[in-house]
C-alpha positions in Angstrom: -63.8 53.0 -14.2 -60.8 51.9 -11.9 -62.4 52.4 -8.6 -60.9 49.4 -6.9 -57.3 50.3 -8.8 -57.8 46.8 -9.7 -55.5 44.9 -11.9 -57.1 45.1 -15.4 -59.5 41.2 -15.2 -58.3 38.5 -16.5 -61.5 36.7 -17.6 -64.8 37.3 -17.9 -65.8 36.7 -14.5 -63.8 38.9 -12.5 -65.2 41.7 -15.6 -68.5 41.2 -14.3 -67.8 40.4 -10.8 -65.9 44.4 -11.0 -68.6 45.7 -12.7 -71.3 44.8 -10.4 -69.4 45.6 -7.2 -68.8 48.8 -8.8 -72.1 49.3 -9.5 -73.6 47.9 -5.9 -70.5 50.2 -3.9 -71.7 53.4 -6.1 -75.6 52.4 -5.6 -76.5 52.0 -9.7 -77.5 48.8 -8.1 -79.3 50.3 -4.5 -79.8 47.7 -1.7 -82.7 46.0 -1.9 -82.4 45.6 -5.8 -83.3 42.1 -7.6 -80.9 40.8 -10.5 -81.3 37.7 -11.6 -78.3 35.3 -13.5 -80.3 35.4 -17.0 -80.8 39.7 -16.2 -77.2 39.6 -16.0 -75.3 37.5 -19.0 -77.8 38.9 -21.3 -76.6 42.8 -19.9 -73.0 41.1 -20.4 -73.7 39.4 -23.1 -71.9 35.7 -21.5 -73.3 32.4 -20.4 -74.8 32.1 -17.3 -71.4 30.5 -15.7 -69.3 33.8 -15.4 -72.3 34.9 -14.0 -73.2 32.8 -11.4 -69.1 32.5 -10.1 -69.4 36.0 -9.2 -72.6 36.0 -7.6 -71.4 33.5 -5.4 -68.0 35.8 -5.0 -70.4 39.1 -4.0 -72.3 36.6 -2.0 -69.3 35.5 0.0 -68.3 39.5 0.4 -71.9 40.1 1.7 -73.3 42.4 -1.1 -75.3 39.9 -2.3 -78.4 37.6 -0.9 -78.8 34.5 -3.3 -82.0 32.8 -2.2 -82.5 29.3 -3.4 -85.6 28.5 -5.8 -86.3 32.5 -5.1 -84.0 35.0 -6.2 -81.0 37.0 -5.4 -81.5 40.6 -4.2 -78.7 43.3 -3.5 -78.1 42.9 0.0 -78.9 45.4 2.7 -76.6 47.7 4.3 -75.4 45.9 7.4 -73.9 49.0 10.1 -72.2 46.2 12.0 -70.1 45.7 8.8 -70.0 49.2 8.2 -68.4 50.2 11.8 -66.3 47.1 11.5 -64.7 48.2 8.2 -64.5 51.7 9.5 -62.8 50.4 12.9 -60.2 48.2 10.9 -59.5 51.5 8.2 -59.3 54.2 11.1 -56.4 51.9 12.7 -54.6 51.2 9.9 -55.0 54.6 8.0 -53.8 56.6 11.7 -51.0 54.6 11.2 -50.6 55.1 7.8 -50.5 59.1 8.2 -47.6 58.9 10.7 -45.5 57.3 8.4 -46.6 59.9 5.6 -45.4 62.5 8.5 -41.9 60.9 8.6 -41.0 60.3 5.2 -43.1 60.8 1.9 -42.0 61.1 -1.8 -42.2 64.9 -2.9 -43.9 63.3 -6.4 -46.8 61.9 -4.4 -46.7 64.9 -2.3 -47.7 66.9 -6.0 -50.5 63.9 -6.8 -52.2 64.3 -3.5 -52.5 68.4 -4.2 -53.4 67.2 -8.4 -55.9 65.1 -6.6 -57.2 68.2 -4.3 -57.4 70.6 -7.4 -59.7 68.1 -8.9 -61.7 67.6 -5.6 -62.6 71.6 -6.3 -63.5 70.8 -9.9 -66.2 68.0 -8.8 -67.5 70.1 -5.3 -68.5 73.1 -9.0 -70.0 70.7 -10.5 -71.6 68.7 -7.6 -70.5 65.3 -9.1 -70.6 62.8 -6.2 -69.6 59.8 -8.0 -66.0 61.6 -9.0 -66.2 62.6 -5.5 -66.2 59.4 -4.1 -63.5 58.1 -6.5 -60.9 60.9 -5.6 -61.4 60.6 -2.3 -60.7 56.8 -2.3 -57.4 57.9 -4.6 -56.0 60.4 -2.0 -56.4 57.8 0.4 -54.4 55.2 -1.8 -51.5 57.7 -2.7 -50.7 57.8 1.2 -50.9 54.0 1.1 -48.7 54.0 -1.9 -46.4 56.6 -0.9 -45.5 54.6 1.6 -45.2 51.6 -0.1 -48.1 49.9 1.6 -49.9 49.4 -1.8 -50.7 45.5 -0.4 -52.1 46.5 3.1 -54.6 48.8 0.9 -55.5 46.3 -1.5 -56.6 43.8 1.6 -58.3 46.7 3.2 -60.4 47.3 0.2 -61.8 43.5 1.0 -63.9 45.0 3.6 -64.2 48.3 2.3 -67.1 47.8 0.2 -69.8 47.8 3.3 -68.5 51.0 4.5 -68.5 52.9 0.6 -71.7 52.8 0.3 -72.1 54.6 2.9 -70.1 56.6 1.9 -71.3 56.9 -1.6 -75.0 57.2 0.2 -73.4 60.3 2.2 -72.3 62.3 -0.7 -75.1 62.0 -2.5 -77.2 63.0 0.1 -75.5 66.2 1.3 -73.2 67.6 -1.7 -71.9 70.3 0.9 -68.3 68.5 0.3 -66.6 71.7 2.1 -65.7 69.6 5.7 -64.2 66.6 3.4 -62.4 69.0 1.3 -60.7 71.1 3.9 -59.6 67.8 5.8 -57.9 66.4 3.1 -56.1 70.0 2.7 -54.9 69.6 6.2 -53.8 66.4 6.2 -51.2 67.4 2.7 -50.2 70.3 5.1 -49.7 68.3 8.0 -47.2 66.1 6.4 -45.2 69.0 4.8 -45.1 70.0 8.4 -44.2 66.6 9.7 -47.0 66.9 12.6 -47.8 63.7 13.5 -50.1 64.2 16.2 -51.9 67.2 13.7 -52.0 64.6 11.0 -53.5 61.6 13.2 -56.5 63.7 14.9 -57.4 64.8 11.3 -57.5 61.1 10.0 -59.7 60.3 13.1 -62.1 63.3 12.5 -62.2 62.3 8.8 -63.5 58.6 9.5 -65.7 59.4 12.0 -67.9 61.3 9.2 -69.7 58.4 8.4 -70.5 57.9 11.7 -71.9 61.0 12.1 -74.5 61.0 9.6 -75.5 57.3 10.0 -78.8 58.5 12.2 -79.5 60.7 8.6 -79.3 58.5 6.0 -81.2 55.6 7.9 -83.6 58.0 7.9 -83.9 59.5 5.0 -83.1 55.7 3.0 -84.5 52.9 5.8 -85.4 50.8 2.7 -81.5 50.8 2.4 -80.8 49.6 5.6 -80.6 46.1 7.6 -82.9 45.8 10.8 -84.0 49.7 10.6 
């Protein structure tokens, strides 16, 4: 899985440190969840060292709660973190779409409407982990297309407490239809160079998770910080 487009690791600690955030961000590992060093290097098959580096990495990033003498527990979605990340991603990703408006390579032009085709593909077959992974690529091709690749990767850093919401969004309501039809606009919006069309629809389109946050704290309050 390259959900992060992360480089491919290096050693065996950023491999598990990838694979757990992966599995926190896409819920395989739901808040709440205790894992425990020894769990882990045996799943891994390591020593306990790679293990503990990135549990002290995921603990610095706020996924994880490492309790001395106790445990450590998947931490709990915190929707200060999550409207923070959203805040910092709105800003940057308006800005991001004006560029796009001005000047965009025709080839990333065809990967964002590849990307839509197979949007269509995964809203059939009701697949909200592909979902969630397209979405976060059509997002990246505007970054890249406009050579911004570094300004995604240190959003990304904050990212995580906002995905899964995200991820928690899609797989609660799989009516994709409102995320779909944005994303068309925003490809049309470029080829049309309207700025101001292309900003509003970038707004609208982060202010989803916003919208159903009253939902899913309801229907997951085990999920959630201070519910």
């Amino acid at each position: 899985m390259d959900l992060f487009m992360k480089a491919n690791p290096i050693s065996t600690r950023d491999a598990i440190y990838y694979s757990l955030r992966d599995e926190i961000v896409l819920l395989a590992l739901p808040p709440g969840t205790a894992i425990s060093e020894k769990e882990m290097s045996i799943k891994f098959n390591v020593s306990r060292t790679p293990v503990r580096e990135s549990f002290v990495r995921l603990s610095q990033e706020g996924l994880l709660e490492i309790y001395p003498q106790r445990g450590t527990v998947v931490s709990l979605i915190d929707l200060e973190l999550v409207e923070e990340a959203r805040f910092m991603r709105e800003q940057l990703e308006k800005s991001i779409i004006q560029l796009a408006c001005v000047s965009f390579p025709p080839e990333q032009l065809v990967v964002l409407k590849s990307n839509l085709a197979m949007q269509q593909l995964s809203m059939q077959e009701q697949n909200h982990i592909k979902m969630f992974e397209l979405d976060e690529a059509f997002h990246r091709t505007l970054f890249e297309g406009c050579k911004k690749l570094n300004t995604w990767t240190i959003m990304q850093q904050m990212n995580v407490h906002l995905n899964r919401t995200r991820t928690l969004r899609l797989a609660a309501d799989q009516h994709w239809d409102q995320l779909y039809t944005q994303h068309l606009q925003m490809i049309q919006a470029i080829e049309e160079h309207d700025t101001k069309q292309a900003e509003q629809l970038m707004s609208d389109h982060l202010h989803l998770t916003i919208t159903d946050q009253a939902l899913l704290q309801e229907k997951y309050p085990a999920y959630f910080k201070n519910v």
